[in-house]
C-alpha positions, 0 to 999 in steps of 0.5 A, a space after each residue: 372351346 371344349 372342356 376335358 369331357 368334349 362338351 362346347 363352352 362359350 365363356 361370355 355366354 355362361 350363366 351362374 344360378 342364383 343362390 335360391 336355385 342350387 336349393 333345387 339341386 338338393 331337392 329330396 323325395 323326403 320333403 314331399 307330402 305323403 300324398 305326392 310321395 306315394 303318387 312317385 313311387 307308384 310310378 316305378 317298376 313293380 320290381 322295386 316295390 321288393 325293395 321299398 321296404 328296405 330303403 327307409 323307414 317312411 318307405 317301408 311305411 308308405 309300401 304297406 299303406 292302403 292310399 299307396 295300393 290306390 296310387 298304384 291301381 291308378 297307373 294305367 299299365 304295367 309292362 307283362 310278367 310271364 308266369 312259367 310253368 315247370 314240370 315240378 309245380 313248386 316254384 315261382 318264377 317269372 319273366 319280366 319283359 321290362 327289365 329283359 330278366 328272369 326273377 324268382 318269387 315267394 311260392 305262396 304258401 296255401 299252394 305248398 300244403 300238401 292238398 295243393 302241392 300239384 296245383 297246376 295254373 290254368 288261367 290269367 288276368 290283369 294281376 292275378 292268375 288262377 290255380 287248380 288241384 287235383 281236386 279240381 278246386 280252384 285257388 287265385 293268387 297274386 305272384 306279386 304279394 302272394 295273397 293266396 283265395 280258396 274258391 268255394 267248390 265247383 260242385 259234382 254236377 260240373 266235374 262229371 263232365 269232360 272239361 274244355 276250357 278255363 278262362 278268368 276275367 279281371 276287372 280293376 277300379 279306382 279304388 283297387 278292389 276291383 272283381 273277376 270272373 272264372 269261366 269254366 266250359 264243359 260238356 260233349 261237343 255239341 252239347 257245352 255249357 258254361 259255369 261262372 265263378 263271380 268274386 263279388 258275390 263269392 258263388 259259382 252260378 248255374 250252369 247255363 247251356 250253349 246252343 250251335 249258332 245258327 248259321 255254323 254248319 260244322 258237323 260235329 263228331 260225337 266220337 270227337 275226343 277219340 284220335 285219328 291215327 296216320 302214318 306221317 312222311 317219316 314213318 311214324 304213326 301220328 295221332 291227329 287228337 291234341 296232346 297237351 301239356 298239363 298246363 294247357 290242357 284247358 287252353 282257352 282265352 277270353 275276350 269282350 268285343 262290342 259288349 260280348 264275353 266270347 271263350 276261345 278253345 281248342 277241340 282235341 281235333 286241334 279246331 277253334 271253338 268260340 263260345 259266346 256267353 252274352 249270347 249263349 250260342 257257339 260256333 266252330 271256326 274251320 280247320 287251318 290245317 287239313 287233319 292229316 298234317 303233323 302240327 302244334 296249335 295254340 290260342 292266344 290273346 292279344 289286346 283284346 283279339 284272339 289269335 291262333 300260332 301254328 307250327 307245322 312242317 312241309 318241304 323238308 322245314 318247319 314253320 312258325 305262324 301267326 293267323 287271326 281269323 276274319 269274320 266278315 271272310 270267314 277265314 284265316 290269315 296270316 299276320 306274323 311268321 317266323 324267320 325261315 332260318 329261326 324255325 327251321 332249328 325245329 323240324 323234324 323234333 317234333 316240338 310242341 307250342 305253348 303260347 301266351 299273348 300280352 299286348 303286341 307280344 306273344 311269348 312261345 314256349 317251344 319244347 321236346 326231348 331234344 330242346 326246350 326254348 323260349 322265343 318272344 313275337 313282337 306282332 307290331 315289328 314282326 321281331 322273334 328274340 330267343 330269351 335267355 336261359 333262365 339260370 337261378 343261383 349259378 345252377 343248371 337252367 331251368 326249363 319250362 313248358 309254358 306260361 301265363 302272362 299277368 300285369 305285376 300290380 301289388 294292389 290286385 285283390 283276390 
């Protein structure tokens, strides 16, 4: 027999609950302890930790206590935000991949002083992402509370010299205060070193100097920042020297494997170069695509591998790839690509990538005079979603050149 809503009853079979037991269905959040309430609300988006203040006075209380910040530290993961990055440098607005939704945070005040108003991010991890000024002073942030720390200066020795790559690594304890490190790579290829910045003993160390591996044969160029010039298939003088955007000038990506911290980035021919920091050596992987080709490249990380995207044209069409290299081969291969009728919507419009990784997801960036479009890389399911325009306030969409990715976690600590 079916009820008014469709659902099948059987009469002789139906079971009453006891009187003790509609107690339950009244059960509220207000009769748990402290303890157990702020272990409940931990578990929910970060999202609505914007909106606890406003629930109740004993919510607001428990979102500005310190238990409710190690509740929270003990959550293992958090769905990635992606931080974008606009060409006016004054807003924050994030991507929230759980919610599918664009969000628009407090731009933290140190960064709006006038010092600071061009400060461009440049690194990311965990819950925090890095800033740098014109100055080239540093300032790490968390977009969630926006807590803002001004790191003491680099010094003048490290900024006369052509800076390579940015990366920061962020470590998370129990009890939240967890540390980080920002790694700066610079020098004349052959010649880098590398510089860290530790948040524990608030101090930039020495500068510590990076030899060639041993069994890399690369030749290196000493004129390597200066451009070979081509003429492409459509007529245009094409320079093979990377132009990138402000935000990725300094692309680079770290990670740990087997006990070593390995920095990933870019030479400005297009080349990956990984620079060991445990082992104090560097090494240049070979080139995907021969040096006269027009492409975007960028590096990625993406649980704890690095990998590179590439989009390229040949055969009248353009390709978006994915290519991890393997170090026993000692070569590149492919392990995502675009749907050829997705990526063909870029030839010929000379677009360039900017990518960020986040667990199996690749957010990429694809922008030039003619379009600007936001596509997310499912690497597991070999899925590309376009994302949405992003629309604040029912005004004009707003477009972006890239993007940072950090776990939205109120109890990072700068």
């Amino acid at each position: 027999m079916e009820d008014a809503n469709g659902w099948i009853s059987r009469p002789s079979k139906k079971r009453k609950f006891p009187e003790e037991g509609n107690e339950m269905l009244n059960f509220s959040l207000d009769e748990l302890n402290e303890d157990l309430l702020e272990r409940v609300l931990s578990w929910l988006p970060t999202s609505t930790f914007f909106r606890l203040s406003s629930v109740c006075k004993r919510w607001k209380s428990v979102a500005a206590s310190e238990s409710f910040k190690i509740a929270c530290s003990r959550v293992p993961s958090r769905d990635p935000w992606f931080f974008m990055v606009d060409p006016n440098l004054n807003q924050s607005v994030i991507f929230d991949s759980a919610e599918r939704s664009w969000k628009k945070l407090n731009h933290p005040p140190l960064l709006l002083q006038n010092c600071n108003c061009d400060s461009i991010p440049v690194a990311a991890s965990n819950g925090l992402v890095c800033f740098r000024n014109m100055s080239g002073n540093y300032i790490v942030s968390n977009p969630v509370t926006g807590s803002c720390r001004e790191l003491p200066p680099v010094g003048p020795d490290s900024q006369d010299r052509p800076l390579h790559a940015i990366a920061m690594n962020a470590s998370s304890s129990s009890n939240y205060h967890g540390s980080y490190k920002l790694v700066l790579v610079s020098g004349d290829l052959p010649k880098l070193s590398f510089k860290v910045y530790n948040s524990s003993s608030n101090c930039w160390e020495e500068d510590v100097s990076l030899r060639r591996k041993a069994d890399d044969c690369t030749e290196f160029d000493s004129n390597d920042d200066d451009a070979v010039y081509f003429l492409s298939k459509a007529g245009n003088v094409v320079a093979t020297n990377m132009q990138r955007s402000p935000s990725k000038q300094y692309s680079s990506v770290i990670t740990v494997k087997n006990g070593e911290e390995i920095v990933y980035f870019l030479s400005s021919s297009g080349t990956v170069v990984a620079c060991n920091l445990t082992n104090k050596n560097f090494t240049e992987y070979p080139r995907l695509l021969p040096v006269f080709s027009e492409y975007s490249i960028d590096v990625v990380e993406c649980k704890g591998e690095m990998m590179v995207v590439v989009l390229s044209e040949f055969f009248e069409s353009a390709s978006l790839r994915v290519w991890k290299f393997d170090e026993k081969t000692k070569c590149w291969n492919q392990i995502a690509a675009m749907p050829p009728p997705m990526s063909h919507e870029f030839y010929g419009k000379k677009v360039d990538i900017n990518c960020v990784g986040a667990g199996d997801q690749i957010l990429i960036c694809l922008s030039s005079a003619e379009l600007c479009s936001y596509v997310l890389c499912d690497l597991v399911t070999n899925e590309w979603v376009e994302l949405p325009k992003c629309c604040m306030n029912g005004g004009e969409a707003l477009e972006f050149m890239s993007a940072l990715s950090f776990e939205p976690r109120i109890e990072a600590s700068v």
